[in-house]
C-alpha positions as CSV (number, residue, x, y, z in Angstrom):
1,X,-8.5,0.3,16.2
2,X,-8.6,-3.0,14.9
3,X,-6.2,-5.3,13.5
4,X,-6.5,-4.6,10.1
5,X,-7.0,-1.5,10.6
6,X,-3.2,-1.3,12.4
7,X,-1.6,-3.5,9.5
8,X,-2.6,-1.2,7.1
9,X,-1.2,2.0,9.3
10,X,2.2,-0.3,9.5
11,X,2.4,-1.0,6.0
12,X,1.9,2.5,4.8
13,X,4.7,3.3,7.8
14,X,6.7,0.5,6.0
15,X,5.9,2.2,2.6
16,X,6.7,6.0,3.6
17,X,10.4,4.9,5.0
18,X,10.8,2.7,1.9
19,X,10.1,5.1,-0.4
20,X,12.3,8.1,1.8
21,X,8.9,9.7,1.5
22,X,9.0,12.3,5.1
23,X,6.1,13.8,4.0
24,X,3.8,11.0,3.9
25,X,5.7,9.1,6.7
26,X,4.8,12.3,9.6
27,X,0.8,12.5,8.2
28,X,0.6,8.8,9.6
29,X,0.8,11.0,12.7
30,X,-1.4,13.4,14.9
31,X,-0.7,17.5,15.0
32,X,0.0,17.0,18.9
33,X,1.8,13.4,18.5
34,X,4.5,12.4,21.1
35,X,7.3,10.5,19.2
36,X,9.5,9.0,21.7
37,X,12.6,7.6,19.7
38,X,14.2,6.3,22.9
39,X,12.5,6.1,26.7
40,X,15.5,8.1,27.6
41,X,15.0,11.3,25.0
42,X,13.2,13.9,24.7
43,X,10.2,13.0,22.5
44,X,9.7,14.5,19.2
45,X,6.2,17.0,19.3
46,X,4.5,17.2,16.1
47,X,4.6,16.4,12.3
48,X,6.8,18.9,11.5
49,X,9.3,18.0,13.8
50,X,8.6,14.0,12.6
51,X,8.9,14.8,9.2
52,X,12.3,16.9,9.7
53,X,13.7,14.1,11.6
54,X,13.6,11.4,9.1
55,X,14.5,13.4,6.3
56,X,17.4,13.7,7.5
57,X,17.6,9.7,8.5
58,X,16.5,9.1,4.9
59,X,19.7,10.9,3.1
60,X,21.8,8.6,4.7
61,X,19.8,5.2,3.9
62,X,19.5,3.5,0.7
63,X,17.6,-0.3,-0.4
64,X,15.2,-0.2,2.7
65,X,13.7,-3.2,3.7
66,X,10.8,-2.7,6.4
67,X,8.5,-6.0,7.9
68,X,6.9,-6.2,11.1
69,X,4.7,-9.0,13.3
70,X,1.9,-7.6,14.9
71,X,2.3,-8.7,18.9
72,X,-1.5,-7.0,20.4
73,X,-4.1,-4.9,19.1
74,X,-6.7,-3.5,21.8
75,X,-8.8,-0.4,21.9
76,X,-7.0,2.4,20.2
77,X,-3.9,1.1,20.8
78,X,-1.0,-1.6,18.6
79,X,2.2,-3.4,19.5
80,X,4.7,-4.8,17.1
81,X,7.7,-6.1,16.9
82,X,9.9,-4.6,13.7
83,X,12.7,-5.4,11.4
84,X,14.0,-3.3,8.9
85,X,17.5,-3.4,6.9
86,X,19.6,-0.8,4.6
87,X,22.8,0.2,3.2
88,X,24.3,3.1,4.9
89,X,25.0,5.4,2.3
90,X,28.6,6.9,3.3
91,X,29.8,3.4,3.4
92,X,28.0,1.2,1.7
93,X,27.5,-1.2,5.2
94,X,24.5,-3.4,5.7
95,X,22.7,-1.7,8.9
96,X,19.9,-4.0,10.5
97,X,17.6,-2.6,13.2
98,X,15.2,-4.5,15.1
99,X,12.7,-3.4,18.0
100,X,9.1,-3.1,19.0
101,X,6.8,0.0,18.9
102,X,3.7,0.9,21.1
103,X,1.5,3.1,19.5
104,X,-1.3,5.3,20.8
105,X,-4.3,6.1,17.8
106,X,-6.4,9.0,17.9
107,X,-10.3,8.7,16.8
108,X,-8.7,9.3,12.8
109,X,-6.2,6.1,13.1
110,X,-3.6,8.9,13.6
111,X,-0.2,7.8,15.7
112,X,-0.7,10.5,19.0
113,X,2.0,8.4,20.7
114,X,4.5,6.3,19.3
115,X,7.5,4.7,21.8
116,X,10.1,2.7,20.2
117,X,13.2,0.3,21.4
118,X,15.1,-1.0,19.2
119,X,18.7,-2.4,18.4
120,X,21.5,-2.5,15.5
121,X,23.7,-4.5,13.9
122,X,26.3,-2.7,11.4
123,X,28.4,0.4,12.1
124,X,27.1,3.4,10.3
């Protein structure tokens, strides 16, 4: 993977949670992908799973901001650090997230791993 190839896989990530688009957000991800949203959970397996997931984020988010910095790029593999901001829909509060992913591609620039960390600030 190169670096422009992982920009443009970050910015359609951006895009997909921008628009509250599930659908297109999981096929940025491969049929067998591990999706650990924590080092200490149990890894979403699959699309389907993915794209169930942030559905379900997505009906309680409105006005979502996403940017990220692109920290390495080697082999089939990207690291970023990420920002992203939105108003929480039950209570209109600015939430602000910020973390890094690690992401794993596949030979098709599909996500077959993807580890996040990240932090917030705003009560939901």
């Amino acid at each position: 993977m190169s670096g422009e190839e992982f920009k443009n896989w970050l910015k359609l990530y951006g895009q997909a949670w921008e628009d509250k688009d599930a659908k297109r957000f999981s096929e940025l991800f491969a049929n067998e992908v591990k999706y650990f949203l924590s080092p200490f959970e149990i890894p979403l397996t699959g699309r389907s799973d993915i794209q169930i997931a942030v559905e379900k984020k997505f009906l309680t988010q409105d006005n979502i901001k996403f940017n990220y910095q692109i920290i390495s790029v080697a082999e089939n593999m990207g690291v970023c650090k990420w920002w992203c901001k939105f108003t929480h829909n039950s209570n209109q509060n600015l939430i602000k997230l910020d973390g890094v992913f690690i992401c794993e591609f596949d030979k098709n620039n599909l996500c077959k791993n993807f580890n996040e960390w990240w932090h917030k600030d705003g009560e939901l």
